[in-house]
C-alpha positions in Angstrom: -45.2 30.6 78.6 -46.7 33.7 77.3 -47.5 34.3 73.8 -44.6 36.9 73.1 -41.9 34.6 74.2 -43.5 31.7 72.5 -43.4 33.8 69.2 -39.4 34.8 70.3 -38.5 31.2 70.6 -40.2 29.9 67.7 -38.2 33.3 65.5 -34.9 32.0 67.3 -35.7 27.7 66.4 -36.4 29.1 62.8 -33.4 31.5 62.4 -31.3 28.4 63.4 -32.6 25.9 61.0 -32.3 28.4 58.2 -28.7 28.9 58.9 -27.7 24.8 58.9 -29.3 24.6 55.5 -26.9 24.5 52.8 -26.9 26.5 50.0 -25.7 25.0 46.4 -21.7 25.1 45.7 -20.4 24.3 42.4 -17.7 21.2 42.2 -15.2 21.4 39.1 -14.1 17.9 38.2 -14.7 14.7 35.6 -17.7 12.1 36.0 -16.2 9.3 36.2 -17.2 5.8 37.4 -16.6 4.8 40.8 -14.5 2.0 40.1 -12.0 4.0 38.3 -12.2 6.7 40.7 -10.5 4.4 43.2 -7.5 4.5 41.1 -7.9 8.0 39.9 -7.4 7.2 36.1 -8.9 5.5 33.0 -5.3 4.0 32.5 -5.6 0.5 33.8 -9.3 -0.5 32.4 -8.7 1.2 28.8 -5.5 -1.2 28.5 -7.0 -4.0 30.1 -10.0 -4.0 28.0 -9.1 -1.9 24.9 -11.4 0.8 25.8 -10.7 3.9 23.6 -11.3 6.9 25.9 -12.7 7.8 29.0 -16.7 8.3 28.2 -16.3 4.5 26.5 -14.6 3.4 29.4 -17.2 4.9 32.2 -20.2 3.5 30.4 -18.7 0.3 30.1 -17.7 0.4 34.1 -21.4 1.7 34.9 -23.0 -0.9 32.7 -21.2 -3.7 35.2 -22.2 -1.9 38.1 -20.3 0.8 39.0 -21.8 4.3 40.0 -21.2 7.1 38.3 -19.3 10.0 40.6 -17.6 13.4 40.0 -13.5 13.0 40.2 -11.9 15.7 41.3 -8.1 15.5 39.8 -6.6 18.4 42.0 -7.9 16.8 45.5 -7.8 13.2 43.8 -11.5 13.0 45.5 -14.6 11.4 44.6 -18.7 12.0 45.3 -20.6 10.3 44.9 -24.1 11.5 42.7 -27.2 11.0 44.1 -28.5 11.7 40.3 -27.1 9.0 38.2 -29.9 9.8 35.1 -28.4 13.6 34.7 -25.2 11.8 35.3 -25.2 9.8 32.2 -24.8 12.1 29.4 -21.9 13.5 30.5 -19.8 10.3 31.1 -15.7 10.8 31.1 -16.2 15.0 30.6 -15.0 17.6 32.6 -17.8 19.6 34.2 -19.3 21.2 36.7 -21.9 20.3 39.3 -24.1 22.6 41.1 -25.3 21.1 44.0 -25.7 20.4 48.0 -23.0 18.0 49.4 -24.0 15.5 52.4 -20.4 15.2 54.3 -22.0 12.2 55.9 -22.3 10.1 52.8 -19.7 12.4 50.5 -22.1 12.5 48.1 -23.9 15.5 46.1 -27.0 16.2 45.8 -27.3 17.7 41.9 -29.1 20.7 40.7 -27.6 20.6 37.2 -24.6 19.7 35.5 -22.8 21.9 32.6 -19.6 21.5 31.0 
């Protein structure tokens, strides 16, 4: 292979690679825990265990072992959040993620969270 189409290929191979990378989205929703999640409300575990609103309730439900995941209401899904630490402080509030979502694992990979 000459040198010209050796430098054409490698252009195309890059070209291609750049356009399967992902670039950031922003997901509306609440970070809840996972277990919650499942049933897509606070309801049942603030009853059951007299918890007083939903940031009490996901700590508590993180603290036992659940993961901590963004709920999104409309589309009753959940991701999970490959950054748990950033995750933390915003515990039962509605925000917004900016990140890269992996469709194999449903999970996002976070930038930053806001509210």
């Amino acid at each position: 292979m000459n040198k010209s189409m050796f430098c054409a290929v490698v252009f195309i191979l890059s070209g291609s690679s750049a356009a399967l990378a992902q670039s950031p989205k922003i997901f509306t929703g609440e970070i809840m825990d996972s277990s919650c999640s499942k049933m897509g409300s606070h309801a049942a575990m603030e009853k059951e265990h007299g918890m007083k609103d939903a940031k009490e309730c996901t700590l508590g439900c993180v603290k036992a072992g659940a993961k901590y995941v963004l709920y999104e209401n409309g589309t009753k899904t959940s991701y999970m959040l490959d950054d748990q630490t950033k995750t933390e402080p915003f515990a039962g509030q509605k925000v917004k993620v900016r990140g890269t979502l992996d469709a194999a694992t449903n999970t996002i990979h976070v930038d930053r969270i806001s509210q």
